[in-house]
Residue, then its C-alpha position, 0 to 999 in steps of 0.5 A: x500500500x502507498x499514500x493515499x490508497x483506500x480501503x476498508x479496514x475491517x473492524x469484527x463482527x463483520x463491520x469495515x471501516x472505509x479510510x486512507x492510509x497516509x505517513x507522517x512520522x507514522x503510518x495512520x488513517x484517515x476517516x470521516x468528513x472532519x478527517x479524523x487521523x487513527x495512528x496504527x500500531x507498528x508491527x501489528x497486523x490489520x485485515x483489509x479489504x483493497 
């Protein structure tokens, strides 16, 4: 994944989370009208659908 590419995270329960995947110091995601930016855990893995 780069910069800027959509998705949807899945959340459990059959739920999904559609964001971007952006870099500052870290990996985070973005979501939500207001861009609400989620910092990823390093070195923890995440179930996405591309």
């Amino acid at each position: 994944m780069r910069c800027g590419d959509w998705f949807d995270l899945h959340l459990g329960d059959g739920r999904k989370l559609s964001c971007r995947m952006e870099l500052g110091k870290q990996w985070f995601i973005v979501v939500g009208r207001n861009d609400t930016r989620l910092y990823l855990k390093p070195n923890e893995t995440y179930q996405v659908d591309i």
